[in-house]
C-alpha positions as CSV (number, residue, x, y, z in Angstrom):
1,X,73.7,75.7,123.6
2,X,76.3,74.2,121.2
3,X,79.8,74.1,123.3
4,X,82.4,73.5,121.0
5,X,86.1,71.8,122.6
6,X,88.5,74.5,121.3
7,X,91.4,72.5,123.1
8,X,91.0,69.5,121.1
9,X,91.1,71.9,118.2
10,X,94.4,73.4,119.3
11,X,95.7,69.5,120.4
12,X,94.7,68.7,116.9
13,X,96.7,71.5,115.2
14,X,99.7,70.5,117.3
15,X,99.9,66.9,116.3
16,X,99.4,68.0,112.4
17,X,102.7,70.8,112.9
18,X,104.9,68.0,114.7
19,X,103.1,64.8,116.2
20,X,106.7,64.1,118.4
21,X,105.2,67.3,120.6
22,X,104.5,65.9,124.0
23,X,101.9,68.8,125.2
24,X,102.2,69.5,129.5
25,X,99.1,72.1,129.2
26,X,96.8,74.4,127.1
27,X,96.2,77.9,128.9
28,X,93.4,80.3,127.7
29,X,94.7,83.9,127.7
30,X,91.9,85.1,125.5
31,X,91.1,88.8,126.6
32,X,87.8,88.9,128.0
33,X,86.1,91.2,126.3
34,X,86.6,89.5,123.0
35,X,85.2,86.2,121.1
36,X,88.7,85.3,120.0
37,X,90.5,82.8,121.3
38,X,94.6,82.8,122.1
39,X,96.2,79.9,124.0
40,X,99.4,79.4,125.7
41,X,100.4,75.9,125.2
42,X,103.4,74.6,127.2
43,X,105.3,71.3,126.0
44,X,106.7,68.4,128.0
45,X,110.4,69.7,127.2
46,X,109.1,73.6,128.6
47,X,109.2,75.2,125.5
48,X,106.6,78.1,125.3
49,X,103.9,78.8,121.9
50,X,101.4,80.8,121.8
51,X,98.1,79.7,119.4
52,X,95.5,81.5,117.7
53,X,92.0,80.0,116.8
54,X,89.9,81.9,114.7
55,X,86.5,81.0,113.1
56,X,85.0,83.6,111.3
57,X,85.8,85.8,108.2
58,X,87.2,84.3,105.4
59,X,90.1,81.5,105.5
60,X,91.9,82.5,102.6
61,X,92.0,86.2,104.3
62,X,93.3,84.7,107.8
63,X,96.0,82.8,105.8
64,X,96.8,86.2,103.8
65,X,96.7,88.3,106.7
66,X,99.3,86.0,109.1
67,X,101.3,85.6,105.9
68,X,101.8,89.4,105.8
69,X,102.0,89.7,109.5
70,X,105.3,87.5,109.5
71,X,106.9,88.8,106.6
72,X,106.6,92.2,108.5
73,X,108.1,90.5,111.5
74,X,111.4,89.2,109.8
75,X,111.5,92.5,107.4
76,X,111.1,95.1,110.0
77,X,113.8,97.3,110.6
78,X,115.5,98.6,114.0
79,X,114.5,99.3,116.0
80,X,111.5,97.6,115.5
81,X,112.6,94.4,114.4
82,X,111.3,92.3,117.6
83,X,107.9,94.5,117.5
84,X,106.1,91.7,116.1
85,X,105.6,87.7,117.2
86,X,107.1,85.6,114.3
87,X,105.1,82.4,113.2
88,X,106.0,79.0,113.4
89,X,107.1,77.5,109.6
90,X,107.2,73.7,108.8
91,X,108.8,73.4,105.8
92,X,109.1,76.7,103.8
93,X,105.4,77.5,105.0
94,X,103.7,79.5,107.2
95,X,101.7,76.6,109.1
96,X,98.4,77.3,109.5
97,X,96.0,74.2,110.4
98,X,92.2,74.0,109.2
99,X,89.7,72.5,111.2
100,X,86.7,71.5,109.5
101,X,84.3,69.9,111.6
102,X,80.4,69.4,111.6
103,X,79.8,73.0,113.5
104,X,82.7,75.0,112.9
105,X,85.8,75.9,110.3
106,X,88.1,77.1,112.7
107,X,91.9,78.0,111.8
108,X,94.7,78.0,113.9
109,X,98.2,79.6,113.7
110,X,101.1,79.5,115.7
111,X,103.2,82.2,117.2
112,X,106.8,82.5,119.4
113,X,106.4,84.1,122.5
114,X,107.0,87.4,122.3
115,X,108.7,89.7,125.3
116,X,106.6,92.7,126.4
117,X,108.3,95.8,128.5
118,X,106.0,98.2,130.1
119,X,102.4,98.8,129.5
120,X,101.2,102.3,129.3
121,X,99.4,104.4,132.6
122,X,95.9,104.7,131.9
123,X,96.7,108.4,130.9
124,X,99.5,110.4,129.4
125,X,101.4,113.1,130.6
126,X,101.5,115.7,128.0
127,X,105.2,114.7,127.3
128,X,104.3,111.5,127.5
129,X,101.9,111.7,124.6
130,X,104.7,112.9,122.5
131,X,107.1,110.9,123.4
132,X,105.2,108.0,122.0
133,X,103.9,110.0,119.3
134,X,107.3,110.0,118.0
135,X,108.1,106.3,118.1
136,X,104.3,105.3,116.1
137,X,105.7,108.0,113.8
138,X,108.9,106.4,113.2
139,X,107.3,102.8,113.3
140,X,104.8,103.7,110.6
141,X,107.9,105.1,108.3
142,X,109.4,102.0,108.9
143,X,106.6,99.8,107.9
144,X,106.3,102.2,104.7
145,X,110.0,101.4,103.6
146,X,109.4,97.9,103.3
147,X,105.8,97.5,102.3
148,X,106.4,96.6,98.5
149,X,108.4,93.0,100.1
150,X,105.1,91.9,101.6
151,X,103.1,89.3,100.0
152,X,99.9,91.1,98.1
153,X,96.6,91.7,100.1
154,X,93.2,91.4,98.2
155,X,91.3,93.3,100.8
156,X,90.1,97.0,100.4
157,X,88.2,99.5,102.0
158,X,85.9,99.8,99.4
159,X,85.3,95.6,99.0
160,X,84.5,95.2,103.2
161,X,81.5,98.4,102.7
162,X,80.4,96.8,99.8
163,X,80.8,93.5,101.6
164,X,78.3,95.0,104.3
165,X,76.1,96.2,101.8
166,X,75.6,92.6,100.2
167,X,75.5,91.1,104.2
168,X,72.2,93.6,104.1
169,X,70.4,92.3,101.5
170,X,70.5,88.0,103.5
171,X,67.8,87.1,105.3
172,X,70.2,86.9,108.0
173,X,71.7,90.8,107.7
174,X,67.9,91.7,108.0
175,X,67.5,89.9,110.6
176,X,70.1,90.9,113.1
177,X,70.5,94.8,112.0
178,X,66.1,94.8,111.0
179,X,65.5,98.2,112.7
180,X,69.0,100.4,111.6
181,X,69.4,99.0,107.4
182,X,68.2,102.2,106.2
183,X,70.9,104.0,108.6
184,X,73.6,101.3,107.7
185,X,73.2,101.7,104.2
186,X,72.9,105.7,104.0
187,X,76.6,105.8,106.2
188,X,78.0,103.2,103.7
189,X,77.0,105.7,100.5
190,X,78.3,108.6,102.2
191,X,81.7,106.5,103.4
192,X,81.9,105.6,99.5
193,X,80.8,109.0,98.0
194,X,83.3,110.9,100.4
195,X,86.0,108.4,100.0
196,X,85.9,108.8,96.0
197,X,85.8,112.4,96.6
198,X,88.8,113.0,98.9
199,X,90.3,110.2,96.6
200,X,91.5,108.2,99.6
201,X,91.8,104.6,97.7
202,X,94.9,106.4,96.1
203,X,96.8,107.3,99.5
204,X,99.4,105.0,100.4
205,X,98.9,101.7,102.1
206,X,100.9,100.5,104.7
207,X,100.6,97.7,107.3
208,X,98.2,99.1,109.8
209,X,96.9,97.3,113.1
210,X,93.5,99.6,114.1
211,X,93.4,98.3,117.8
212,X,95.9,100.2,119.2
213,X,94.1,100.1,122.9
214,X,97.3,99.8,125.7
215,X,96.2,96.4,126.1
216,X,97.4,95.3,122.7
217,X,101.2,96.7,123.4
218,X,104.5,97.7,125.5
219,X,106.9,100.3,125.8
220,X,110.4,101.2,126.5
221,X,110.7,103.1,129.7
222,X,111.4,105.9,127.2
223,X,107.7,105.3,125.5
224,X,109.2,104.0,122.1
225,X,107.3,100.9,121.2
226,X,108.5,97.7,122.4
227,X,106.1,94.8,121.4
228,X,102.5,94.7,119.6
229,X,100.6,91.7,119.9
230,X,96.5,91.0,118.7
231,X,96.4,91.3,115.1
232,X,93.0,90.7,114.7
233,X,92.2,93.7,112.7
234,X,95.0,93.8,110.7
235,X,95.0,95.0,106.9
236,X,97.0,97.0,104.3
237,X,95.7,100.6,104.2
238,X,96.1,104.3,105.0
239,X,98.2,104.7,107.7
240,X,95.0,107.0,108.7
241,X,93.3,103.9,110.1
242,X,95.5,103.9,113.1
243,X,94.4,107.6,114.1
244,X,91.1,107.0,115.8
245,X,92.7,104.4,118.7
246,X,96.1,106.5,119.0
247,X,93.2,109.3,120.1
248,X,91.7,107.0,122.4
249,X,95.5,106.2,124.2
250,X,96.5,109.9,124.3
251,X,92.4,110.8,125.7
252,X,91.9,112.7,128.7
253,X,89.2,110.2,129.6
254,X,91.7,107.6,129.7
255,X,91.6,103.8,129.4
256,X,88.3,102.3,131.1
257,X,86.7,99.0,131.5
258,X,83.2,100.5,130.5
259,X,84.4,101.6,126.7
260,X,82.5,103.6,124.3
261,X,83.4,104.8,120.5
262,X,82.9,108.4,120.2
263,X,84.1,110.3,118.0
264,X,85.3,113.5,120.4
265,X,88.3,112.1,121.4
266,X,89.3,113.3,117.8
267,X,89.3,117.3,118.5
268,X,90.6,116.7,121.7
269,X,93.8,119.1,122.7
270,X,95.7,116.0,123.5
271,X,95.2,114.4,119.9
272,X,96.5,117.9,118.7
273,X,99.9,117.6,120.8
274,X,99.9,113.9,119.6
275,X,99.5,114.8,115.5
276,X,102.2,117.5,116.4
277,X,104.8,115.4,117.4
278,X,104.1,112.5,115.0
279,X,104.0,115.7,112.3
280,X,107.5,116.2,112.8
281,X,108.7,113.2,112.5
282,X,106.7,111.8,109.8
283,X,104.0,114.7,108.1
284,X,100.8,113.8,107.4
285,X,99.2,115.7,104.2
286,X,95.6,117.4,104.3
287,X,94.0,115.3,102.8
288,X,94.8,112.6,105.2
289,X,93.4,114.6,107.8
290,X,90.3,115.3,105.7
291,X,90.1,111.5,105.1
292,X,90.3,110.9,108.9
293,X,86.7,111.1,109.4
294,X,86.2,108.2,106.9
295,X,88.6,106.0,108.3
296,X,86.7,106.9,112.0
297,X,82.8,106.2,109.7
298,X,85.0,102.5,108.2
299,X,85.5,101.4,111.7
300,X,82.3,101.8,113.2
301,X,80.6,99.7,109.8
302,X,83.2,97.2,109.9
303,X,84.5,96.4,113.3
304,X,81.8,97.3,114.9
305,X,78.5,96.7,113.2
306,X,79.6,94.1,110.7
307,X,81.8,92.2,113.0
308,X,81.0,93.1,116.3
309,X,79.1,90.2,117.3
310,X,82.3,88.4,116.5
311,X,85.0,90.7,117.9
312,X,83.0,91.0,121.3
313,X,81.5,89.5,123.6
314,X,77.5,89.5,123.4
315,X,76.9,91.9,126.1
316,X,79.6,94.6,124.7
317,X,78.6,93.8,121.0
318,X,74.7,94.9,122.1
319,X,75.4,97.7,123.5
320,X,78.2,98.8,121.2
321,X,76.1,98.6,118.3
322,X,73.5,100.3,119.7
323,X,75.5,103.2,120.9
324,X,76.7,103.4,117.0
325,X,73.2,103.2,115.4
326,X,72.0,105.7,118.2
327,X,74.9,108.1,118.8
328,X,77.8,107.8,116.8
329,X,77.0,107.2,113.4
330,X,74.4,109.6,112.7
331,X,76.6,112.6,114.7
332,X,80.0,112.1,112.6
333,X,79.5,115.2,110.2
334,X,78.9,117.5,112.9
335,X,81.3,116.3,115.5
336,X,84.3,116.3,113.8
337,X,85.7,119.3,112.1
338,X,89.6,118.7,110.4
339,X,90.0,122.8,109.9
340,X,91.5,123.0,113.9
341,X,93.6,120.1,113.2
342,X,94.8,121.3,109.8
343,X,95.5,125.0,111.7
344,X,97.2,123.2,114.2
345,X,99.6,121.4,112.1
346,X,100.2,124.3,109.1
347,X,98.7,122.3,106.6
């Protein structure tokens, strides 16, 4: 098995951002669940960054992704202008370092430390939930007032399906998804077909995070957000794309180790008090409710079939995957319904 030194990477990246760094240690704080890595790297004079190392995907998307990501830091208004980690700069750059070795391109990016407040219970009170549907409200209106000062993004919804589709047709896409193509491919049509006909390339697009599990951020003691950290799946796009994790924070099943993607968590009661409260604050339209069951068919393709062997860990990625080509994809149309959620909010 090929065991590549991911320290000597980081060490690497270190010395090519400012070679007068005396480096005390390099501390893993990956989450466990996930292939990425995140390192805490401590300096002879104590000062604290943190690293990312990533290694798949496109570089020129990494480098286009953490160059939004920091503009949204600095241009974020209050109360949410410490929300997000800021990147290190040399020069007038965001520095990102490229690794290109023998077996791996791997990219690295530094971050400040960033302060984190209170993590969430595993689950919400019903005042709870909109409490803190309130604050995602008012964060999402605030990253809507300066999206047009972030640098342009070149990825879509439509170009990672299509993406997929072309990953099909390798040798190595038939290899590793040989017994669910036909399945794959069907769910990417209908994504397309029902995206062109709700028209959902033309709602707005904001910056939107998609893991929003309480692992990834902290609260105020008064449940307004406080800190979000783990950008992996990070893009500019409906605001919708959020929806299907705040569902899984506000659940009645709560936050569990042993994690499954259903779709129900949707129509629950508790996801109706939560689009309530984030209604008033900031209202959704009907057709973003309509286009919610796309957003919910995008991640399972993307995240989770396209990329899953990357985002997770072997043992999760199997059985994920399989739960999605057995269970979730082929149930979508039938298990989620927007007309209670529409009644609900008036719309």
């Amino acid at each position: 098995m090929l065991r590549i030194d991911f320290n000597s990477i980081v060490r690497e990246a270190v010395e090519s951002y400012d070679n007068s760094k005396e480096i005390a240690s390099i501390i893993d704080i990956s989450a466990k669940v996930s292939t990425n890595h995140v390192y805490r790297i401590k300096f002879a004079d104590d000062n604290i960054i943190i690293a990312k190392l990533s290694y798949f995907g496109k570089f020129e998307h990494f480098v286009e992704d953490h160059s939004i990501i920091n503009s949204l830091a600095n241009n974020l208004p209050a109360p949410f202008e410490n929300v997000l980690a800021r990147s290190l700069i040399k020069g007038n750059s965001l520095f990102i370092h490229r690794h290109k070795g023998e077996f791996i391109d791997a990219w690295v990016v530094f971050y400040r430390p960033i302060q984190i407040k209170k993590k969430l219970p595993k689950k919400l009170t019903e005042n709870q939930i909109q409490k803190l549907a309130r604050s995602f409200a008012q964060f999402h209106k605030a990253c809507h007032s300066i999206k047009n000062t972030l640098p342009p993004s070149s990825k879509t919804l439509e170009l990672d399906i299509n993406h997929l589709l072309a990953i099909l047709k390798t040798k190595d896409g038939q290899h590793e998804h040989r017994m669910h193509i036909d399945l794959i491919r069907e769910q990417c049509h209908l994504f397309l077909e029902n995206m062109n006909e709700l028209g959902g390339q033309n709602l707005p697009t904001i910056p939107v995070f998609v893991d929003w599990n309480i692992g990834n951020f902290s609260v105020t003691p008064q449940l307004d957000l406080f800190s979000r950290w783990d950008y992996d799946w990070f893009r500019m796009s409906s605001r919708m794309m959020d929806f299907y994790f705040f569902s899984r924070v506000v659940s009645q099943v709560g936050d569990k180790t042993v994690f499954s993607y259903e779709i129900d968590r949707l129509m629950e009661e508790r996801f109706v008090l939560f689009l309530q409260a984030y209604h008033e604050v900031y209202p959704l339209r009907e057709v973003e409710i309509r286009f919610l069951k796309e957003t919910y068919r995008f991640f399972l393709l993307n995240y989770v079939v396209k990329y899953g062997r990357y985002f997770f860990h072997e043992i999760f990625a199997t059985r994920l995957q399989q739960e999605v080509y057995n269970e979730h994809l082929p149930n979508i149309d039938q298990r989620f319904d927007p007309e209670p959620l529409l009644k609900a909010l008036n719309i």
